[in-house]
BALOBA-1460 file (C-alpha; in Angstrom, 3 decimals):
// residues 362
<rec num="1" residu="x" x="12.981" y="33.574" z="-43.602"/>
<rec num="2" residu="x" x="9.943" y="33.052" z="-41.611"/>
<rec num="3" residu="x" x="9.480" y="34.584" z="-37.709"/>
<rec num="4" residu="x" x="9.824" y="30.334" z="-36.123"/>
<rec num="5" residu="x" x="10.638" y="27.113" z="-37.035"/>
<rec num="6" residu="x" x="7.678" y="24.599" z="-37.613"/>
<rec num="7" residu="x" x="5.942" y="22.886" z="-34.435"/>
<rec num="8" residu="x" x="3.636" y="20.376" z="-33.705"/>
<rec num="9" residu="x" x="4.096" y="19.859" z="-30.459"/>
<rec num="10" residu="x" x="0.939" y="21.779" z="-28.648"/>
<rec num="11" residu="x" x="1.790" y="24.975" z="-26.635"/>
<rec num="12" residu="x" x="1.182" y="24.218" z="-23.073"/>
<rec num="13" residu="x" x="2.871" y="27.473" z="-21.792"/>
<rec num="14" residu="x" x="1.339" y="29.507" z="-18.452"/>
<rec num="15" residu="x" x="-0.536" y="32.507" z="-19.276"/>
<rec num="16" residu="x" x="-1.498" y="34.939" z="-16.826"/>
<rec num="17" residu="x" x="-4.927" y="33.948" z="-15.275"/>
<rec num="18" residu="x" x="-5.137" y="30.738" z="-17.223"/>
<rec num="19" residu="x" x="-3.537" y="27.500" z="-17.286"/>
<rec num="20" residu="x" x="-3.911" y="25.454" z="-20.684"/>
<rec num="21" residu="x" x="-2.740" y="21.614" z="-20.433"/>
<rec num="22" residu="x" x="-2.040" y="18.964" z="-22.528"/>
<rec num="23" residu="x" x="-3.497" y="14.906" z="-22.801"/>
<rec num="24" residu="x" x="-6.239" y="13.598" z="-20.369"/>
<rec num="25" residu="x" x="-5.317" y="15.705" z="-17.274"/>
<rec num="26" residu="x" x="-8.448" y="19.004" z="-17.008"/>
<rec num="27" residu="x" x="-7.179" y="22.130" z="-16.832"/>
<rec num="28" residu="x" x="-9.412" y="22.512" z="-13.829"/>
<rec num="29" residu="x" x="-6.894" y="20.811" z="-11.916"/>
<rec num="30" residu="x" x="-4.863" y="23.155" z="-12.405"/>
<rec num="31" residu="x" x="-6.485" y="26.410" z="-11.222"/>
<rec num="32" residu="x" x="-7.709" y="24.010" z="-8.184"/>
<rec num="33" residu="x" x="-3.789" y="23.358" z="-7.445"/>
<rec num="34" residu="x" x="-2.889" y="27.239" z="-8.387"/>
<rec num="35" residu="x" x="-5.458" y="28.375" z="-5.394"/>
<rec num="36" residu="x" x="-3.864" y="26.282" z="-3.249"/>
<rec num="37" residu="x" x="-0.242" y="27.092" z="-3.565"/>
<rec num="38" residu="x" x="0.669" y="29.494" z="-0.539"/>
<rec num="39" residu="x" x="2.279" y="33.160" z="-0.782"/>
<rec num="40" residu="x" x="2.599" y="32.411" z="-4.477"/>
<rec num="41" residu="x" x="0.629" y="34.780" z="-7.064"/>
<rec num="42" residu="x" x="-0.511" y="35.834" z="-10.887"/>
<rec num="43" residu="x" x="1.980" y="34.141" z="-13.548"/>
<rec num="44" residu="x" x="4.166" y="32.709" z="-10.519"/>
<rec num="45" residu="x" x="1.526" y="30.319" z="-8.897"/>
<rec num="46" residu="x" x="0.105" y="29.440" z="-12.383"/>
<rec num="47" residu="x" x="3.466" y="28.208" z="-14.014"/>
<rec num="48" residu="x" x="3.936" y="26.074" z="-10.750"/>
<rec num="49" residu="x" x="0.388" y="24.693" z="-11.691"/>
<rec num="50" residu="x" x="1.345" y="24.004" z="-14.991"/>
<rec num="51" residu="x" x="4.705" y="22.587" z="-14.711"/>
<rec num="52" residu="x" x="2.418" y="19.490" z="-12.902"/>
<rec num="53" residu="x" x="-0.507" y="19.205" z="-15.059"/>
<rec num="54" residu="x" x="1.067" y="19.943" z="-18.715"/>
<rec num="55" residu="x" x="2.441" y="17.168" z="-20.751"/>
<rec num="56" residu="x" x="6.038" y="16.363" z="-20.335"/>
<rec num="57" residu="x" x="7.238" y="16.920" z="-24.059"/>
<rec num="58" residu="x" x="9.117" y="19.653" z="-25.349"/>
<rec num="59" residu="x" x="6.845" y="22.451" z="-26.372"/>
<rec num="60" residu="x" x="7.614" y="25.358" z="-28.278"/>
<rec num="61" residu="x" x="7.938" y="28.853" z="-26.183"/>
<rec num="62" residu="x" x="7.874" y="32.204" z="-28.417"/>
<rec num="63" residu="x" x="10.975" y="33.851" z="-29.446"/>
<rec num="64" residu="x" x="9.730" y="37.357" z="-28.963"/>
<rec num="65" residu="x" x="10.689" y="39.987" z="-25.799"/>
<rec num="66" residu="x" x="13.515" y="41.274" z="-24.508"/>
<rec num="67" residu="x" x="15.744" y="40.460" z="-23.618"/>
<rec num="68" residu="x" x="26.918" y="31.685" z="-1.227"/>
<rec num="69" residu="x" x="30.201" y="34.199" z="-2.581"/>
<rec num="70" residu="x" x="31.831" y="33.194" z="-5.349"/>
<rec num="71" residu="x" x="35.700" y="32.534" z="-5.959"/>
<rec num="72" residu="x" x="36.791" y="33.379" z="-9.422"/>
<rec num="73" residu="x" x="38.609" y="30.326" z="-10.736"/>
<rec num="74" residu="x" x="42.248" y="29.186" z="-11.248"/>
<rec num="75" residu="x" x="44.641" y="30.720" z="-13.988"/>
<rec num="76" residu="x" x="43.030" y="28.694" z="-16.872"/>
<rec num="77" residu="x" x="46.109" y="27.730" z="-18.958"/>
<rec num="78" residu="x" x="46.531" y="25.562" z="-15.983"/>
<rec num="79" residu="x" x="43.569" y="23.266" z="-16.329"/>
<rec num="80" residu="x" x="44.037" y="19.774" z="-17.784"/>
<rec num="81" residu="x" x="42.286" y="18.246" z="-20.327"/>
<rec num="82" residu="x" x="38.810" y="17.492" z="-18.819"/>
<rec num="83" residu="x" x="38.170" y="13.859" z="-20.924"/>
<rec num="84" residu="x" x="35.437" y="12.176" z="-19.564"/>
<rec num="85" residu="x" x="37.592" y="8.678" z="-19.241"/>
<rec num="86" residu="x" x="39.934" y="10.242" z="-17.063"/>
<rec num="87" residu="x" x="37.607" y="13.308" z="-15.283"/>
<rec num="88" residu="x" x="39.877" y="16.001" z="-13.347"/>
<rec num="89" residu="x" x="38.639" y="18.959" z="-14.389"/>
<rec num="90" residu="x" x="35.102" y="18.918" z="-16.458"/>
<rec num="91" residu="x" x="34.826" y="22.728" z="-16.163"/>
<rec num="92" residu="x" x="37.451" y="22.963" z="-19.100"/>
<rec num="93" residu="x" x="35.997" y="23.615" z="-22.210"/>
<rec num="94" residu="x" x="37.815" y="24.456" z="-26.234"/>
<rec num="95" residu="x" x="39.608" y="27.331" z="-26.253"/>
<rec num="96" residu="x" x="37.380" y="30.259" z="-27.734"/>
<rec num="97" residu="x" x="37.151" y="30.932" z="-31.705"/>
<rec num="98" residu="x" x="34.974" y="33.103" z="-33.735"/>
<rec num="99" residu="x" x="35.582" y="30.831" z="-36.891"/>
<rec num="100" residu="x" x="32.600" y="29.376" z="-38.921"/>
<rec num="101" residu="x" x="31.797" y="25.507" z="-38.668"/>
<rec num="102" residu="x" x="29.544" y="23.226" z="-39.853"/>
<rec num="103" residu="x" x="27.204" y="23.769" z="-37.045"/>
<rec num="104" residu="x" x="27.129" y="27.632" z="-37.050"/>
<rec num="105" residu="x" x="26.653" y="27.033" z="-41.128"/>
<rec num="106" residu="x" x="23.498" y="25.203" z="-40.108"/>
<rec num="107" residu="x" x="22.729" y="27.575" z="-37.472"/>
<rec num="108" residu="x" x="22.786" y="30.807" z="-40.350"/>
<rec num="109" residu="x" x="21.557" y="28.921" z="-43.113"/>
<rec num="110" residu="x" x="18.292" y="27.836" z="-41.116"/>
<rec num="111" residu="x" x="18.471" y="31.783" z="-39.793"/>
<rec num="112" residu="x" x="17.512" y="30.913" z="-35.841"/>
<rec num="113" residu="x" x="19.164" y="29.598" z="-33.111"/>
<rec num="114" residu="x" x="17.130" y="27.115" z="-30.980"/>
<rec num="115" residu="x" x="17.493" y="26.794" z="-27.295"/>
<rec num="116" residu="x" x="16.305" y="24.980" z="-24.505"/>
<rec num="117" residu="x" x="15.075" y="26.696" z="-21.634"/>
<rec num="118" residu="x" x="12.934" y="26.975" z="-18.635"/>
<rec num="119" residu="x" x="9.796" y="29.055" z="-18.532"/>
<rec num="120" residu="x" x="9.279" y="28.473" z="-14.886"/>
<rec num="121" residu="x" x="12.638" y="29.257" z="-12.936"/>
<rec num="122" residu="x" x="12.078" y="32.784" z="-11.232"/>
<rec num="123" residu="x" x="14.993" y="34.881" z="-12.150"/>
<rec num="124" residu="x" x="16.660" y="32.410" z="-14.570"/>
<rec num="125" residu="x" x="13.919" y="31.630" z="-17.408"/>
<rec num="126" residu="x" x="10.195" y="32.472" z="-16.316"/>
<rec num="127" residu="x" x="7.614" y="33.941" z="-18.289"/>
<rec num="128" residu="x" x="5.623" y="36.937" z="-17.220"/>
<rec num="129" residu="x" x="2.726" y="37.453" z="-17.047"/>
<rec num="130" residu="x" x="2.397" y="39.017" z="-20.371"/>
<rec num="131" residu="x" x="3.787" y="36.034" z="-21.936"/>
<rec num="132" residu="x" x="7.267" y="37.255" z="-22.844"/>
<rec num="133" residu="x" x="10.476" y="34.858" z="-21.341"/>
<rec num="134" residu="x" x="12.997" y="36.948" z="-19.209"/>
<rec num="135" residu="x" x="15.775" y="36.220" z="-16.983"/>
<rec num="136" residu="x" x="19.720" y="35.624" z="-16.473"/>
<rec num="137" residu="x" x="19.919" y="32.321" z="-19.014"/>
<rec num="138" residu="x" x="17.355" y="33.921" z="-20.895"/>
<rec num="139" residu="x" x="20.299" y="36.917" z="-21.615"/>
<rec num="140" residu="x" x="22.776" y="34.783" z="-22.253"/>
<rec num="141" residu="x" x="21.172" y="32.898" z="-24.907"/>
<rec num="142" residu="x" x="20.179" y="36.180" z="-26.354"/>
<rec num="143" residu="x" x="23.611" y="37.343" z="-26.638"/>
<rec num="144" residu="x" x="24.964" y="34.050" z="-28.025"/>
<rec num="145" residu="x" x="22.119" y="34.851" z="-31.075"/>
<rec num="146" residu="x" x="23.191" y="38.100" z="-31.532"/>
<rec num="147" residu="x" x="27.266" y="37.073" z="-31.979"/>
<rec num="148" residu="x" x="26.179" y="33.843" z="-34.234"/>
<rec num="149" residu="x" x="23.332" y="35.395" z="-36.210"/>
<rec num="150" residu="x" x="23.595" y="39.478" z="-35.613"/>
<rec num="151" residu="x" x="20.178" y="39.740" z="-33.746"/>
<rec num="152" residu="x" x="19.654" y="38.983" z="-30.497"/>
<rec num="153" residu="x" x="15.691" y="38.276" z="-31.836"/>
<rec num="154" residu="x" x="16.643" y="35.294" z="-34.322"/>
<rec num="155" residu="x" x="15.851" y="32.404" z="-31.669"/>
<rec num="156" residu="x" x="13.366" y="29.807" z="-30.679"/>
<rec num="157" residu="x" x="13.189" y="29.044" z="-27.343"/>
<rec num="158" residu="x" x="11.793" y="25.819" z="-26.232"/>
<rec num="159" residu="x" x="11.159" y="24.465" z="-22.995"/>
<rec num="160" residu="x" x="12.791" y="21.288" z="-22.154"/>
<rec num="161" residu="x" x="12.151" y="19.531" z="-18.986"/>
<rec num="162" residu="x" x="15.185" y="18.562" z="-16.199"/>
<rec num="163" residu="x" x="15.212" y="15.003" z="-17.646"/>
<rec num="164" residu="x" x="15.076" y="15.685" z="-21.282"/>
<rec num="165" residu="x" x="17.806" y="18.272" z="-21.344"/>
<rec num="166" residu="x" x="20.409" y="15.918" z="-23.023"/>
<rec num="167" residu="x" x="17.821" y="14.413" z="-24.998"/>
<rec num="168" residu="x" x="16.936" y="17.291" z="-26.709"/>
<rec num="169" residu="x" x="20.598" y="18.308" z="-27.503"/>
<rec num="170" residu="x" x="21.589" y="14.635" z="-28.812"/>
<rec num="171" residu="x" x="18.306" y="14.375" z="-31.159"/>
<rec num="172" residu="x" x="18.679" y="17.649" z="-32.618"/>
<rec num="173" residu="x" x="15.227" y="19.620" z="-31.363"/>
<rec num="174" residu="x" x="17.664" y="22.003" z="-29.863"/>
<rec num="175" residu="x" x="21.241" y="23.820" z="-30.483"/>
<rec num="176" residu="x" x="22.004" y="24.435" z="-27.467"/>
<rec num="177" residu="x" x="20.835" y="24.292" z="-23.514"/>
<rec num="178" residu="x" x="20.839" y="27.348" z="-21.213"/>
<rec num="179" residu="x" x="19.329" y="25.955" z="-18.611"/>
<rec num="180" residu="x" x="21.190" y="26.233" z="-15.235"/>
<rec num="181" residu="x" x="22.651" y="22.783" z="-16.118"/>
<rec num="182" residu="x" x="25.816" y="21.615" z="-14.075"/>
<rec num="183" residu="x" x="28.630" y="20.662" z="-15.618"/>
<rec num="184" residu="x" x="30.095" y="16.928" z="-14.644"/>
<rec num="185" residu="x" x="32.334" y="14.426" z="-15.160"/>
<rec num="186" residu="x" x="29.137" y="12.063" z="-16.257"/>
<rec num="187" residu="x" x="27.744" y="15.083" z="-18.558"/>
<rec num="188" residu="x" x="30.386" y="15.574" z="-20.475"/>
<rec num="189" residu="x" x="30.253" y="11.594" z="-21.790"/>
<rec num="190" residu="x" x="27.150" y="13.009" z="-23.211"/>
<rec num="191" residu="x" x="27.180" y="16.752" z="-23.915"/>
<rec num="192" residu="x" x="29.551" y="19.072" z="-24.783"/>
<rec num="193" residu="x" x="29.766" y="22.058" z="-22.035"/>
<rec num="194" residu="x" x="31.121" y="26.037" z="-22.796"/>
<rec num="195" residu="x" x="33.301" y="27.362" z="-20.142"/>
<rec num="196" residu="x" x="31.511" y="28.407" z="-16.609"/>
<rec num="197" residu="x" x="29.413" y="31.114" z="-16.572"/>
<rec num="198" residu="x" x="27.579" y="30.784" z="-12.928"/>
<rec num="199" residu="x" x="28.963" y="28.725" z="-9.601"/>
<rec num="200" residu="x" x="26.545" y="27.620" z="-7.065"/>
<rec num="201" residu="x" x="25.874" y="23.969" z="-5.212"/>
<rec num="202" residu="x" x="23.166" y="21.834" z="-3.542"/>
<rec num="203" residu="x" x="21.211" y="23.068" z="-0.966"/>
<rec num="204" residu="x" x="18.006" y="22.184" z="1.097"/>
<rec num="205" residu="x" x="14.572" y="24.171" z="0.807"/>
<rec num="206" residu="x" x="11.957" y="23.156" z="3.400"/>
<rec num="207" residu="x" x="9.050" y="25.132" z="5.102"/>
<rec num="208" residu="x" x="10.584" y="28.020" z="7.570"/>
<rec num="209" residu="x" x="8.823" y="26.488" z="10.661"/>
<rec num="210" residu="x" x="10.268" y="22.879" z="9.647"/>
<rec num="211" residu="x" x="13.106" y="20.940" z="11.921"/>
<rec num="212" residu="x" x="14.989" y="20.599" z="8.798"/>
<rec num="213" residu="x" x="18.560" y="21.901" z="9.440"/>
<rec num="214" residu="x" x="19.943" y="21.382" z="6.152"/>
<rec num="215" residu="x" x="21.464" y="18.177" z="4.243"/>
<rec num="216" residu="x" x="22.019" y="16.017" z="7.350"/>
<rec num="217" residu="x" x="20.608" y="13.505" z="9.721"/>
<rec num="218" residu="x" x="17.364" y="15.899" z="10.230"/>
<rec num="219" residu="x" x="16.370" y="14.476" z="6.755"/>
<rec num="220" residu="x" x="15.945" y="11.352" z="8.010"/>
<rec num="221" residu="x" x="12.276" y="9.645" z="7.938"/>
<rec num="222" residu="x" x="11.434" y="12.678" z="5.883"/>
<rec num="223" residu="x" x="10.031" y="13.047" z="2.228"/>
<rec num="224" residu="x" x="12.859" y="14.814" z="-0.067"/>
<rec num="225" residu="x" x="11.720" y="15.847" z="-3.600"/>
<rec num="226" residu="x" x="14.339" y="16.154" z="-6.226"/>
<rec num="227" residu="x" x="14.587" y="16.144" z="-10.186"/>
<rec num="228" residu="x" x="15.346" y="13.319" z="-12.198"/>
<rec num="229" residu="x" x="18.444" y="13.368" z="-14.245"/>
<rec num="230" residu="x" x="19.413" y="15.894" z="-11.694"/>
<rec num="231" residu="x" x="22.929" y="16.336" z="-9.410"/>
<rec num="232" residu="x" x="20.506" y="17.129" z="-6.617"/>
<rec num="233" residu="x" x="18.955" y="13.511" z="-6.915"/>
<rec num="234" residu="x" x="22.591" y="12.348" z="-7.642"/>
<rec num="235" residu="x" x="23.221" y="13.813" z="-4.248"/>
<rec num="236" residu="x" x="20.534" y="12.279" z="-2.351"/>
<rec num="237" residu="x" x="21.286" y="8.866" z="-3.882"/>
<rec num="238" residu="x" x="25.073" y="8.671" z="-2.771"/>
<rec num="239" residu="x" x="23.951" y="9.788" z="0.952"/>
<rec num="240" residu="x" x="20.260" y="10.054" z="1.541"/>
<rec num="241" residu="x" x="20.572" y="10.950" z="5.395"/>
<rec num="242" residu="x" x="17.586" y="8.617" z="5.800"/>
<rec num="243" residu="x" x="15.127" y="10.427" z="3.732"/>
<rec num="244" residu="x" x="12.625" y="8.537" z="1.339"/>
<rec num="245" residu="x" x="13.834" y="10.301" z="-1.817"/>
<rec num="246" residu="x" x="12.885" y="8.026" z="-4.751"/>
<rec num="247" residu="x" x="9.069" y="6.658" z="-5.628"/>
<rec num="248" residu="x" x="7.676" y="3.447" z="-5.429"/>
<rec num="249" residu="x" x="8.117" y="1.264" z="-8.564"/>
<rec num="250" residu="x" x="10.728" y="4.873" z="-9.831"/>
<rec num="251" residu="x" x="10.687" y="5.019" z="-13.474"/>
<rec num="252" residu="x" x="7.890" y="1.490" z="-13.478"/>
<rec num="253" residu="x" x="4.596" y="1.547" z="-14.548"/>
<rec num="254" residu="x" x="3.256" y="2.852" z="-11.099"/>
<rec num="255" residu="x" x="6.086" y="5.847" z="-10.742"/>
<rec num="256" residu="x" x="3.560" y="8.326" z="-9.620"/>
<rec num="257" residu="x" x="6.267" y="11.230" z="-9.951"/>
<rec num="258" residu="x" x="6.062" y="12.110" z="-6.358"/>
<rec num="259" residu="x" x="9.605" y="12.288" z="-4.912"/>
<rec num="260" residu="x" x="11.582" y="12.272" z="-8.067"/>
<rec num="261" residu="x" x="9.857" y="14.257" z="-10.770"/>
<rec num="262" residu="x" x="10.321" y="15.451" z="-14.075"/>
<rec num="263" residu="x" x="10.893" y="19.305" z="-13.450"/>
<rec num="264" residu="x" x="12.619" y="20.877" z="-10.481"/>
<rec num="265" residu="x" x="9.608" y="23.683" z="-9.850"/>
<rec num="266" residu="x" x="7.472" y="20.325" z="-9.375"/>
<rec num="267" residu="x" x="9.067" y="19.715" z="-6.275"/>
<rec num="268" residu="x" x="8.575" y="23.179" z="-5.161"/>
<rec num="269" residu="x" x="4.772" y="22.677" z="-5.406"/>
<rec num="270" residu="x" x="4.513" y="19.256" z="-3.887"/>
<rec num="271" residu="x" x="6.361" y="21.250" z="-0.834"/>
<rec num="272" residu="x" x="3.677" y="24.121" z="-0.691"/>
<rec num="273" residu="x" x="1.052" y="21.231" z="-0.706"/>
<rec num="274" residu="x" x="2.455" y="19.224" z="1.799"/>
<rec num="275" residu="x" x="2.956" y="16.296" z="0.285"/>
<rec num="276" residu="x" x="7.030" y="16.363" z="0.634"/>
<rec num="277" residu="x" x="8.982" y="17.700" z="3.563"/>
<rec num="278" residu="x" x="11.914" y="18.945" z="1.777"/>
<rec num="279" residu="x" x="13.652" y="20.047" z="-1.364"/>
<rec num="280" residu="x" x="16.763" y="19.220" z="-2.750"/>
<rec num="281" residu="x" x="18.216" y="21.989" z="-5.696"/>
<rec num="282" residu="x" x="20.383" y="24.473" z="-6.635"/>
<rec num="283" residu="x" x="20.881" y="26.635" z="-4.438"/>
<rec num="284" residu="x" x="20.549" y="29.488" z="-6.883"/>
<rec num="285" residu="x" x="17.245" y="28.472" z="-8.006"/>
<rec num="286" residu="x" x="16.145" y="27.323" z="-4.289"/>
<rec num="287" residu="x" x="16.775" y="31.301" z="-3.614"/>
<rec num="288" residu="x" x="14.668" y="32.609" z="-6.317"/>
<rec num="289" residu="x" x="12.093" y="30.501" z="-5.360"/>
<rec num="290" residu="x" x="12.030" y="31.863" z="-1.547"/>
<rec num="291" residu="x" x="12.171" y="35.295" z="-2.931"/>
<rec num="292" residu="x" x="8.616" y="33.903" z="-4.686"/>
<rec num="293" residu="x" x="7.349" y="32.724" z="-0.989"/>
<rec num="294" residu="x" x="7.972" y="33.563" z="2.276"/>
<rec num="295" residu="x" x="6.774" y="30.586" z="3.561"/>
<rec num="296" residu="x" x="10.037" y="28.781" z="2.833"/>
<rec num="297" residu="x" x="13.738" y="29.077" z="3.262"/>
<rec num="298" residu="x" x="17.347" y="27.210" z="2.371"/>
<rec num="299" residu="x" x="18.126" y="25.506" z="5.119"/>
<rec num="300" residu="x" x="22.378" y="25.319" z="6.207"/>
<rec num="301" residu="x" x="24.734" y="27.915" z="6.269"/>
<rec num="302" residu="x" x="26.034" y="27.381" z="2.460"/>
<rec num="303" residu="x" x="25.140" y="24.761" z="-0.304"/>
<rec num="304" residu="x" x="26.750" y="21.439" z="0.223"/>
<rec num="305" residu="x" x="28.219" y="20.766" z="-3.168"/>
<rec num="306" residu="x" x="30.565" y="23.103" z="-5.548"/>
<rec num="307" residu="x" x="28.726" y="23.406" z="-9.200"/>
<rec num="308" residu="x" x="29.007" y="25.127" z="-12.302"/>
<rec num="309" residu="x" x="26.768" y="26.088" z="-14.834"/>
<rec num="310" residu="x" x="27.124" y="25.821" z="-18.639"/>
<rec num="311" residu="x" x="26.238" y="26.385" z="-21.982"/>
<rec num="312" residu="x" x="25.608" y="22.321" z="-23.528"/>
<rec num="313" residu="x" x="25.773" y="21.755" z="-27.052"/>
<rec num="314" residu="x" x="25.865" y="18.300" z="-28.736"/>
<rec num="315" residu="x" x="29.201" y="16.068" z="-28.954"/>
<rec num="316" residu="x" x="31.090" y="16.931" z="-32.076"/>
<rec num="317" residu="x" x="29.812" y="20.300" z="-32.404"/>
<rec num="318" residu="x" x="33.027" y="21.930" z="-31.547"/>
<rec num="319" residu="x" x="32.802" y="24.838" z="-33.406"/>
<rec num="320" residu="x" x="29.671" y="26.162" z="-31.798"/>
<rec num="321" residu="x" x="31.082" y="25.011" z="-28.239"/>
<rec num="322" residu="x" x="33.816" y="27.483" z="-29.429"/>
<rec num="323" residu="x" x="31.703" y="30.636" z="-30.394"/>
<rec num="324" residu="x" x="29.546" y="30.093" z="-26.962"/>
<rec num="325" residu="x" x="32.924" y="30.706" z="-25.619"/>
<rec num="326" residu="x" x="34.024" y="33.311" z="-27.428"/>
<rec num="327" residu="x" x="30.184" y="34.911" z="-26.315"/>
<rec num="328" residu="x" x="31.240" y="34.306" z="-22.913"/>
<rec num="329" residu="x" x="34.930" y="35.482" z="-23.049"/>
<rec num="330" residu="x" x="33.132" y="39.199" z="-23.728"/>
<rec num="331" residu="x" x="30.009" y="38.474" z="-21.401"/>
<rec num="332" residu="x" x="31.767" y="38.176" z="-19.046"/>
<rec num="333" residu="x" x="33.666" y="41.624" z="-19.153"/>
<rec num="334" residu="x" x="30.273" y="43.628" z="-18.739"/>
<rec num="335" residu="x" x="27.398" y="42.063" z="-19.216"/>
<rec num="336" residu="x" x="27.322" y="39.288" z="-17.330"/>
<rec num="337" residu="x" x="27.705" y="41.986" z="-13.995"/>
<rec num="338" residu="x" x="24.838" y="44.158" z="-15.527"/>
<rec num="339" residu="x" x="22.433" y="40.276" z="-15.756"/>
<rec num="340" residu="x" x="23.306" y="39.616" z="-12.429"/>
<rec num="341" residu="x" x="22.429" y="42.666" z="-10.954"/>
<rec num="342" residu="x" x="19.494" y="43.079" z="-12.802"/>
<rec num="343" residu="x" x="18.233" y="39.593" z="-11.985"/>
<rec num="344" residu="x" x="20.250" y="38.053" z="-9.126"/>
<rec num="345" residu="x" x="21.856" y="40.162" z="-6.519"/>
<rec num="346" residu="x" x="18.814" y="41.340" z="-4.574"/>
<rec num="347" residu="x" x="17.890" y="37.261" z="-3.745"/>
<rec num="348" residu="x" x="21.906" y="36.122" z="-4.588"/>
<rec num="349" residu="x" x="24.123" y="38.866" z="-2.778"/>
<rec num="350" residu="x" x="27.883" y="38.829" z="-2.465"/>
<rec num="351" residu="x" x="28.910" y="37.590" z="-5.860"/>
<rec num="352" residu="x" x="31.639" y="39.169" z="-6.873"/>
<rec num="353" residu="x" x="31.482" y="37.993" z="-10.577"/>
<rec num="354" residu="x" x="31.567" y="34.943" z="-12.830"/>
<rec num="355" residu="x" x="33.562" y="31.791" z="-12.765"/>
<rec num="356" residu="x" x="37.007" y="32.410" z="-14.672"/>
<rec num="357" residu="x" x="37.266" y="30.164" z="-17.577"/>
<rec num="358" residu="x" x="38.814" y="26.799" z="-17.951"/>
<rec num="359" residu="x" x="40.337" y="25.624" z="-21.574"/>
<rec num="360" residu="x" x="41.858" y="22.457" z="-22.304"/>
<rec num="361" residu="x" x="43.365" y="21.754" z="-25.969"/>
<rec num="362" residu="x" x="41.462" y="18.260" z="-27.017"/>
């Protein structure tokens, strides 16, 4: 079995002191934009760079390296069945299994698992600046290629943009998503989600000297950055406290990916360049990505929404939805306390551990 998969799609991934892009954009551009970005340094300030000038297809990442409080949920025999016609409770996932499948045959038979990731989120999937991915999601998805496949080495990770995240699951260029992705009542007519494994909610990021208060009527007049496909942009649309969230002609020939852009880090840099006012994101990323620069802060007290992350898989694929949480069931007994202080507590504090699990039986 060979080390990856065949690619074709070009590798536009950060290096330390370099940024490489793809299509007409110069990579001069970039270095120009990674000077300018304040209080941010070496691989940080050049995968912020990159996440605006490289091409926004999937591109494949190397599958070397190593590896507000939270309330631990409900009993979960006491969830009901989360179907996406009638939505109560979209947290609840199949109950756990270890049994083969069709997809987990596929999975061994090819010898890899393939996930989508970020390379850019501090803390959660960034590259350093030797090259090698690290971070919380980056664990997990190391440990569910260990259980499936024995090794926690045997996996391509590919980066998948905010808005192609249930693309890439539904036309097979990944298994699986670990990608701090919110699970929803309009997900899960798309995707199939594990159980849990990370709560956090919406929150606002702005410059520390800014007016902003947090995600209320000091938003209004002002620029707001989110990601498409995003709950933060699903957020802003149901209440935008007068702010100018979406671009001219969004999604039209003359979208100029400005307020609503393809990757959530790209709203971070339009911030440090002044051409937003404010960010709208997950709170747990927002924090990481204060810890990166001092020049900004969340703004309010707590995040404004509840969320919860999860593993996505394709519809149908129940079998590996099942071993993901079976993974979880026993990451979440020890390891998932050892990633989280190893990669979250110092800018996340207080947590006291994950989610509990949800199961529903259909």
């Amino acid at each position: 079995m060979a080390d990856s998969m065949p690619d074709t799609a070009p590798d536009v991934t950060p290096r330390a002191g370099t940024a490489r892009t793809a299509g007409p954009r110069p990579a001069g551009r970039a270095v120009r934009l990674a000077g300018r970005l304040r209080g941010w340094g070496g691989v940080a300030g050049m995968a912020a760079a990159c996440a605006l000038t490289a091409a926004l297809t999937l591109v494949p990442l190397s599958h070397g390296g190593p590896p507000a409080a939270v309330t631990p949920g409900a009993d979960p025999a006491a969830a009901p069945p989360a179907r996406a016609d009638d939505c109560t409770s979209p947290e609840a996932s199949l109950r756990p299994s270890s049994a083969d499948g069709p997809a987990i045959e596929e999975i061994k038979q090819r010898g890899r698992l393939v996930v989508g990731v970020d390379q850019n989120s501090y803390r959660w999937g960034y590259r350093r600046a030797d090259g090698r991915l690290e971070g919380f999601d980056i664990d997990l998805a190391r440990a569910i290629a260990q259980d499936i496949l024995g090794d926690p080495e045997k996996i391509i990770f590919r980066a998948v943009p905010t808005n192609q995240r249930i693309t890439a699951l539904n036309n097979g260029t990944v298994d699986l998503v670990v990608r701090t992705m919110t699970i929803n009542c309009a997900r899960i007519k798309q995707v199939a989600f594990s159980t849990a494994y990370f709560q956090t909610g919406q929150q606002v990021l702005a410059p520390r000297q800014s007016a902003i208060t947090g995600f209320d009527e000091s938003l209004k007049g002002r620029r707001v950055c989110s990601a498409e496909g995003s709950t933060a942009y699903d957020a802003l649309a149901k209440d935008p406290h007068g702010a100018v969230f979406e671009d001219e002609d969004d999604d039209g020939p003359g979208d100029r990916n400005r307020l609503t852009v393809p990757n959530q880090l790209d709203c971070l840099v339009r911030l440090q360049l002044g051409e937003v006012d404010a960010v709208v994101t997950d709170a747990a990323l927002a924090a990481g990505q204060a810890a990166q620069d001092p020049s900004v802060e969340l703004k309010g007290d707590r995040p404004f929404t509840t969320e919860y992350y999860g593993v996505a898989a394709r519809l149908g694929r129940d079998d590996l939805v099942r071993r993901v949480n079976k993974v979880l069931e026993e990451y979440r007994s020890g390891p998932w306390t050892q990633a989280y202080a190893k990669w979250l507590k110092k800018d996340l504090p207080g947590i006291p551990g994950p989610p509990a699990p949800k199961y529903r039986d259909n």
